[in-house]
GUVEXNU-293134 format. One record per residue (C-alpha): residue in one letter; x, y, z. Coordinates in steps of 0.02 Angstrom, whole numbers, plus 32768, in hexadecimal, padded with zeros to 4 digits. Layout:
<pts>
<aa:a px:X py:Y pz:Z> $
...
</pts>
This chain:
<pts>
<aa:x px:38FC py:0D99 pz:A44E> $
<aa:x px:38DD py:0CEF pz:A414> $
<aa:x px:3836 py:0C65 pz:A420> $
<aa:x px:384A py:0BD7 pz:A44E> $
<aa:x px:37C0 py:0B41 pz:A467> $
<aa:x px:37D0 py:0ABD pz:A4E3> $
<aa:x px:37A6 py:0A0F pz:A4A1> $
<aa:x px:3764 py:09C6 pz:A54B> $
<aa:x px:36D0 py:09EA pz:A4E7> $
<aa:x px:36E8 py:093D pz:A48C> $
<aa:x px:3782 py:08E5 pz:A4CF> $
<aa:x px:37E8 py:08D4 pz:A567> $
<aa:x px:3874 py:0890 pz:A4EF> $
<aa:x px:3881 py:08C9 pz:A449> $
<aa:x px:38AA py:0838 pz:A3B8> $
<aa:x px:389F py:083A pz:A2FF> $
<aa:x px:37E0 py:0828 pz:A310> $
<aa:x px:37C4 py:08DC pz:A335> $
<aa:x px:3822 py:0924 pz:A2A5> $
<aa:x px:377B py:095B pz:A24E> $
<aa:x px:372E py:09BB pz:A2E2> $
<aa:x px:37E4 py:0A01 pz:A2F8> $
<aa:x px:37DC py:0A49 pz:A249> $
<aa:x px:3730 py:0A8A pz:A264> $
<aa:x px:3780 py:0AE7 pz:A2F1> $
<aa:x px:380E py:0B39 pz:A284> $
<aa:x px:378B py:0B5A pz:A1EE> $
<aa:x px:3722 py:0BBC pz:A25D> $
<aa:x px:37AC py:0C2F pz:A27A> $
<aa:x px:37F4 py:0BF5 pz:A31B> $
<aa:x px:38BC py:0C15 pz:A33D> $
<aa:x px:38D8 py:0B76 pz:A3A6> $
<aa:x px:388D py:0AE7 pz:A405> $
<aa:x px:3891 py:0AB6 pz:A4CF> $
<aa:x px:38D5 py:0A16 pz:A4C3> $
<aa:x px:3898 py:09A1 pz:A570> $
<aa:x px:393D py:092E pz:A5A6> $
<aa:x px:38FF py:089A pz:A60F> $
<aa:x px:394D py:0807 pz:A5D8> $
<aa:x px:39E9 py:07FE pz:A54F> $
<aa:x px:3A83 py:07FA pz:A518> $
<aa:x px:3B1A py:0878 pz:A4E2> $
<aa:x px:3B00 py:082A pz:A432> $
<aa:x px:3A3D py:0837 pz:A42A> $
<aa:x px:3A44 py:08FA pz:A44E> $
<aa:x px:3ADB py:0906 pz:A3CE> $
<aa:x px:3A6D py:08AE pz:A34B> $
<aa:x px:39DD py:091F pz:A382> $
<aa:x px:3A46 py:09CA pz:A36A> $
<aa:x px:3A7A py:0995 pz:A2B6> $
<aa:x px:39B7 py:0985 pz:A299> $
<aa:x px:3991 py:0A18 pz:A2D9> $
<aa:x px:3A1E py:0A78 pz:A27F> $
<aa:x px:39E2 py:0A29 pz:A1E9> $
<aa:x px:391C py:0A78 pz:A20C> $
<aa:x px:397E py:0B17 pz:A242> $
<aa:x px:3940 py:0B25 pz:A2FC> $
<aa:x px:39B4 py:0B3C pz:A38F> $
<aa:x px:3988 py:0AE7 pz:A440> $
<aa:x px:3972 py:0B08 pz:A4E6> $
<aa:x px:3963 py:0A7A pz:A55E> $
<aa:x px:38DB py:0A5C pz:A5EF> $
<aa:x px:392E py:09C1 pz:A67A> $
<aa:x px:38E2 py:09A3 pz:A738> $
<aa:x px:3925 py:0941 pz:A7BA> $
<aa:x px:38C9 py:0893 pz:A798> $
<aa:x px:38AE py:084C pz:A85A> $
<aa:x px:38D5 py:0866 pz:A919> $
<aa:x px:3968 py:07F9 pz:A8F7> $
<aa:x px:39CA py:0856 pz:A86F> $
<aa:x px:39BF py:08FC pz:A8D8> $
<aa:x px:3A35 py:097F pz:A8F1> $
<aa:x px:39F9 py:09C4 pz:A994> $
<aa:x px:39DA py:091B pz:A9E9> $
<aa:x px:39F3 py:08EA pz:AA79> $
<aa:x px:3A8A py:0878 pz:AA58> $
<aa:x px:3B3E py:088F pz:AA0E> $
<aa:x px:3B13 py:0803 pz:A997> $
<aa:x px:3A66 py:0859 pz:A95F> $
<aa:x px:3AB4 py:08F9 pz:A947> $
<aa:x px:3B36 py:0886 pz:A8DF> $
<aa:x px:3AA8 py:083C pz:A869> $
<aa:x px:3A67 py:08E5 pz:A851> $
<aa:x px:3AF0 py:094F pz:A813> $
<aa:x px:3B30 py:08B9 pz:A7B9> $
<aa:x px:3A7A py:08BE pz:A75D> $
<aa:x px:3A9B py:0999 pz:A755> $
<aa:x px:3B43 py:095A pz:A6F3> $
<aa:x px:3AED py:08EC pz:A681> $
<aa:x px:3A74 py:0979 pz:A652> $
<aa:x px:3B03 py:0A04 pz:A628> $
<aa:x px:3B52 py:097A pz:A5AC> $
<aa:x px:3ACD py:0943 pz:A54A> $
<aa:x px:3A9F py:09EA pz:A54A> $
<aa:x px:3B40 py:0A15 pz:A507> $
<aa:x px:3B33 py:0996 pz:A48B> $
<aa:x px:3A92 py:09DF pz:A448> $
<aa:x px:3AD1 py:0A82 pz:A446> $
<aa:x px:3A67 py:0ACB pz:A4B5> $
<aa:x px:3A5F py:0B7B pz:A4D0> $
<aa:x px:39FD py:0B89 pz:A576> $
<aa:x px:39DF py:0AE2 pz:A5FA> $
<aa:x px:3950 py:0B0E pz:A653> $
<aa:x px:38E9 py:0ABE pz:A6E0> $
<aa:x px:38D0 py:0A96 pz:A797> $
<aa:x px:396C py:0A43 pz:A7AD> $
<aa:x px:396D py:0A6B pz:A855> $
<aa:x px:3900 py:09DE pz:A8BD> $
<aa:x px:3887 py:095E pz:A873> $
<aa:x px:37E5 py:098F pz:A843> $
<aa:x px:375F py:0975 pz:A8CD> $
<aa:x px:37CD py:0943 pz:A951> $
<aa:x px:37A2 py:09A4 pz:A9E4> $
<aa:x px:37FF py:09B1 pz:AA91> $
<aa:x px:377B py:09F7 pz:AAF4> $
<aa:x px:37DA py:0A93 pz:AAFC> $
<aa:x px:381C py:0B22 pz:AA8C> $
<aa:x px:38C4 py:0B0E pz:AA50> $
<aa:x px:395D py:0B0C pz:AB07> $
<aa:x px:39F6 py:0B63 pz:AAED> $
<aa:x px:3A52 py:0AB8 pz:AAD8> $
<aa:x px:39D9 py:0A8A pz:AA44> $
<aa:x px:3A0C py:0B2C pz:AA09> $
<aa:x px:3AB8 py:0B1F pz:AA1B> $
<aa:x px:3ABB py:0A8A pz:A9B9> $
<aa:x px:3A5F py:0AB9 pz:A937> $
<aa:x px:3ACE py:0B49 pz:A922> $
<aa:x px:3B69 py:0ADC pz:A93D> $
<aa:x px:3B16 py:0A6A pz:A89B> $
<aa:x px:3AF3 py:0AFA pz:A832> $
<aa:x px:3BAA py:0B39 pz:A83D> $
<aa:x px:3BCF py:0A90 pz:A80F> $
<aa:x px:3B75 py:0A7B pz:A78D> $
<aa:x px:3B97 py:0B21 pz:A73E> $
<aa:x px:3C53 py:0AFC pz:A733> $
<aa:x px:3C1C py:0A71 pz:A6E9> $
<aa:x px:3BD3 py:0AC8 pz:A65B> $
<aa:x px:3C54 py:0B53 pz:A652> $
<aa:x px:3C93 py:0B42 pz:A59C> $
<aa:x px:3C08 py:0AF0 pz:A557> $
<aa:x px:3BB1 py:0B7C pz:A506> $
<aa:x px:3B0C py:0B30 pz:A58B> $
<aa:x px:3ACF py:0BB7 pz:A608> $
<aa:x px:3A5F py:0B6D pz:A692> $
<aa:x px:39BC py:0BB2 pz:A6D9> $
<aa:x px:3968 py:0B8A pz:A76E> $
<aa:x px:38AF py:0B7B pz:A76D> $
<aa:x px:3847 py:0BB3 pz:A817> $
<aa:x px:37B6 py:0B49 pz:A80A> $
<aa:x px:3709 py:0B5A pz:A872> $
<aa:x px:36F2 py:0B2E pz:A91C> $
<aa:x px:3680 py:0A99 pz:A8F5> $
<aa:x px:36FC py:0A5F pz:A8A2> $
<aa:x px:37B5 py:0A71 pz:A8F5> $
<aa:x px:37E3 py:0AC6 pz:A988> $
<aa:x px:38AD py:0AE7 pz:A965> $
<aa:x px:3897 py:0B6C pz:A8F3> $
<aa:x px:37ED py:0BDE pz:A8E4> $
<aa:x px:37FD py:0CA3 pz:A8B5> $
<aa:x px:3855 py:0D18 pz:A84F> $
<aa:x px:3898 py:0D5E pz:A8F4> $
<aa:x px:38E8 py:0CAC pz:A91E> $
<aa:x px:392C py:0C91 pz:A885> $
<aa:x px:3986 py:0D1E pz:A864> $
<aa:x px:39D5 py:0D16 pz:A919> $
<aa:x px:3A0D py:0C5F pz:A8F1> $
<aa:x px:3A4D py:0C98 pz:A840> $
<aa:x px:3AC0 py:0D1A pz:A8B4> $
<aa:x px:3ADD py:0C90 pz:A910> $
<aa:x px:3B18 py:0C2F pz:A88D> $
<aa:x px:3B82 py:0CBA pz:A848> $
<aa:x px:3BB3 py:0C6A pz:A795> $
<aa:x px:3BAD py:0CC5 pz:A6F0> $
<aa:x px:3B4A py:0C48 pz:A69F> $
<aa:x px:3ACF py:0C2C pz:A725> $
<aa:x px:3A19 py:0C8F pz:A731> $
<aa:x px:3976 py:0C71 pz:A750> $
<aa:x px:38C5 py:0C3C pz:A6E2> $
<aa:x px:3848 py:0CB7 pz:A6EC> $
<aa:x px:379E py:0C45 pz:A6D4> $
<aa:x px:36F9 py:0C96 pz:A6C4> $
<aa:x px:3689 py:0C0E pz:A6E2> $
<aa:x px:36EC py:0BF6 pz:A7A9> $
<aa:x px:3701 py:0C9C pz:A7CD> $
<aa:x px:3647 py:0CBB pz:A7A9> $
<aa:x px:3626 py:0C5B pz:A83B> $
<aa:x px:36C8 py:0C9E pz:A8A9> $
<aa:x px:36E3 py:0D4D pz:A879> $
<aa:x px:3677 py:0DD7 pz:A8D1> $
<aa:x px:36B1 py:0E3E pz:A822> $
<aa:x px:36ED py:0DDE pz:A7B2> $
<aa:x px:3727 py:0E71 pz:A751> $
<aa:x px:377F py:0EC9 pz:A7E3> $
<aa:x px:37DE py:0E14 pz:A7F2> $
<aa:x px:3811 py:0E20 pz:A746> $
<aa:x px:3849 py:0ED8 pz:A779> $
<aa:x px:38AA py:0EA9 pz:A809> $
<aa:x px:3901 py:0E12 pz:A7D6> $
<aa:x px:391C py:0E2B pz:A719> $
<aa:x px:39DD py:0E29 pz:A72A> $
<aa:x px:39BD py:0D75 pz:A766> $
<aa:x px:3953 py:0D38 pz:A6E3> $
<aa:x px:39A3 py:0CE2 pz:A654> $
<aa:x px:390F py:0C75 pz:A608> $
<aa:x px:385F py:0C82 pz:A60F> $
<aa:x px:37D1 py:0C0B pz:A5F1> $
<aa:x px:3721 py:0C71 pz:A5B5> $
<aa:x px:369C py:0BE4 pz:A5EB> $
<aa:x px:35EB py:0C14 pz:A634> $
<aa:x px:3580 py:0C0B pz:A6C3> $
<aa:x px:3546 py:0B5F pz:A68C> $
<aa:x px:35D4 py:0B15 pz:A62A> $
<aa:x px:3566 py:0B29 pz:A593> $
<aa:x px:356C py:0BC2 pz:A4F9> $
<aa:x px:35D8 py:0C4D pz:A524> $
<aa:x px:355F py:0CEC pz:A518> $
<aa:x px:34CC py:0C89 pz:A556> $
<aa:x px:34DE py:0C75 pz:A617> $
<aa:x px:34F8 py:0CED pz:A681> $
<aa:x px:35BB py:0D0F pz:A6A0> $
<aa:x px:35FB py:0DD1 pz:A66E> $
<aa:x px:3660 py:0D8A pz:A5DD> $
<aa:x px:365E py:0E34 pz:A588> $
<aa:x px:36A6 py:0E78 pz:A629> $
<aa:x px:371C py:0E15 pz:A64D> $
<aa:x px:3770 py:0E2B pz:A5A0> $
<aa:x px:3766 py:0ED6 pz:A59D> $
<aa:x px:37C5 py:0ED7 pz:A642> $
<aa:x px:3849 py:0E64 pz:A5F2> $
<aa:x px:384B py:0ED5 pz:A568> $
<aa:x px:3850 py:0F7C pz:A5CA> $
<aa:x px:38F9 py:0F2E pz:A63C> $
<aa:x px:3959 py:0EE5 pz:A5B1> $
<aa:x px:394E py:0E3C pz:A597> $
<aa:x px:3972 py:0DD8 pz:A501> $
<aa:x px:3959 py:0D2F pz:A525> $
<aa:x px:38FC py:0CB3 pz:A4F2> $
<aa:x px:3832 py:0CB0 pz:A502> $
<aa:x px:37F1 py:0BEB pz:A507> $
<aa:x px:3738 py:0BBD pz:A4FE> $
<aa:x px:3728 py:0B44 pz:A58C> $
<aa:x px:3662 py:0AE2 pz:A575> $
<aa:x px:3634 py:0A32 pz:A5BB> $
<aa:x px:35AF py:09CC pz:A562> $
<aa:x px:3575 py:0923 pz:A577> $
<aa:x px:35D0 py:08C3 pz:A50B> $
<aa:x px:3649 py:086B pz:A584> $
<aa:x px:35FB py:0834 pz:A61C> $
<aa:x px:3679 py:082B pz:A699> $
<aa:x px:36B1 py:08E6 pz:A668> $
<aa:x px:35F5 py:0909 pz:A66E> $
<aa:x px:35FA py:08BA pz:A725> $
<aa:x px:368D py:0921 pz:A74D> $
<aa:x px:3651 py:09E8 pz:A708> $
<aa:x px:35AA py:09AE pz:A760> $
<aa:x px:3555 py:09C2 pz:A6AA> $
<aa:x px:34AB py:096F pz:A6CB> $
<aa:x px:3450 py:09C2 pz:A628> $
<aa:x px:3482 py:0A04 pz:A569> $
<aa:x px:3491 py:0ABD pz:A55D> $
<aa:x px:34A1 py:0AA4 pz:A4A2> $
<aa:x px:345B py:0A35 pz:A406> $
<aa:x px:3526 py:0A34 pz:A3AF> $
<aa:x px:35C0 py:0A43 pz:A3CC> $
<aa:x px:35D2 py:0AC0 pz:A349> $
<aa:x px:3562 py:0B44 pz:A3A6> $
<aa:x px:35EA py:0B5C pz:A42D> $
<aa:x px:3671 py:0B62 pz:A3AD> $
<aa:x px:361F py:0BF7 pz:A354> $
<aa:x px:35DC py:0C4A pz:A3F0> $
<aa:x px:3679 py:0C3D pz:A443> $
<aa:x px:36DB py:0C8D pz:A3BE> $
<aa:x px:365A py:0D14 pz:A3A7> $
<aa:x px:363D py:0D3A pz:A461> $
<aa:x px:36FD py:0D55 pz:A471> $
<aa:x px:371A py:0DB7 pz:A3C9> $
<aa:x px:367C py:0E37 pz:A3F9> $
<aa:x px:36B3 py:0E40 pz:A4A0> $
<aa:x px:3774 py:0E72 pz:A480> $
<aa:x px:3730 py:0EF0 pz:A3FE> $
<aa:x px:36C9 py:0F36 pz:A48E> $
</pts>
């Protein structure tokens, strides 16, 4: 098992400027950092793995599909183009970081909404841009993990239940599923029993609360989800997920209209000792 934290906290692109707070994260005993890739280069993210190397963190990677236009389950050939052409872009600067894990909802773009759940051609061709995209990272060391989000959110992807039957679907080595705590709090009818039921699926998991805010200080069964983690087997990594109010438009986006917290440095902690109490049991 390894912990992670996502840096969405501060950044949605990671520079030179974040170095301190990134060493703040390894000193407090973190194994690795969530690194957000939304605008870049090949070279940035190979610049950015040296640095990390030289803190002595590994990375994960969080990407999303940015707009209606650069979709892979649109409605047009050339959409679908611009989206896994953007799902190709992610796997190699992910490569280039030397990511372990690339995580996210890289299945639709983030509150676009059809009306309707997901029709068996959207699913087809999100399936069909999965396989894609996995091949795509075959070699690279990368695996990729889907992330269901909330229904107030996205409406391709939702439940444990649907991911794991689109990770079937799929039918790659390197493809599986993130298990999120903060969406399936609002999805699950037991969150635990979807943990359960799914587990040979699940190859990342976020641990982010009720409200976005501390981990241990909402309301989400954090304890119980890692114990069922624990109790099937896994061995992945762990990432704190929190939103703050630091970047506006992110703000806008996680629907953070108030601080959960007066620092940074109170999720960092929390996070880490939420996950290493919890796994102990």
């Amino acid at each position: 098992m390894q912990i992670g934290f996502n840096l969405l906290l501060w950044t949605t692109h990671v520079t030179e400027g974040l170095m301190p707070v990134i060493e703040g994260i390894k000193a407090a005993g973190y194994d690795g950092v969530e690194v957000p890739m939304f605008e870049g280069d090949a070279a940035h993210y190979a610049v950015l793995r040296r640095r990390l190397g030289d803190i002595g963190l590994r990375a994960t990677v969080v990407g999303v599909i940015p707009d209606a236009q650069t979709n892979p389950i649109g409605e047009t050939a050339q959409i679908r183009q611009a989206g896994q052409d953007h799902l190709a872009w992610l796997v190699d600067c992910a490569a280039e970081l030397g990511a372990e894990v690339l995580c996210g909802p890289f299945h639709s773009p983030l509150g676009v909404f059809s009306g309707t759940g997901p029709t068996a051609a959207e699913l087809d061709r999100m399936r069909h841009a999965h396989q894609t995209m996995a091949d795509h990272a075959q070699g690279t060391g990368v695996a990729l993990s889907i992330e269901p989000l909330n229904r107030f959110e996205c409406y391709a992807l939702t439940t444990a239940e649907a991911s794991a039957a689109h990770v079937a679907a799929v039918d790659r080595p390197n493809f599986g599923y993130l298990y999120d705590t903060f969406h399936a709090n609002i999805e699950e009818t037991d969150t635990n029993a979807a943990i359960r039921a799914t587990r040979s699926a699940i190859n990342h998991v976020h641990i982010s609360e009720n409200n976005r805010g501390v981990p241990g200080q909402g309301h989400c069964d954090i304890r119980g989800a890692l114990k069922a983690l624990k109790d099937t087997g896994y061995d992945g990594w762990l990432t704190v997920e929190a939103f703050g109010q630091a970047l506006p438009a992110l703000a806008a986006a996680t629907k953070v209209w108030r601080t959960f917290f007066t620092h940074e440095d109170e999720v960092v902690e929390a996070g880490l000792r939420v996950i290493r109490d919890g796994w102990k049991g």
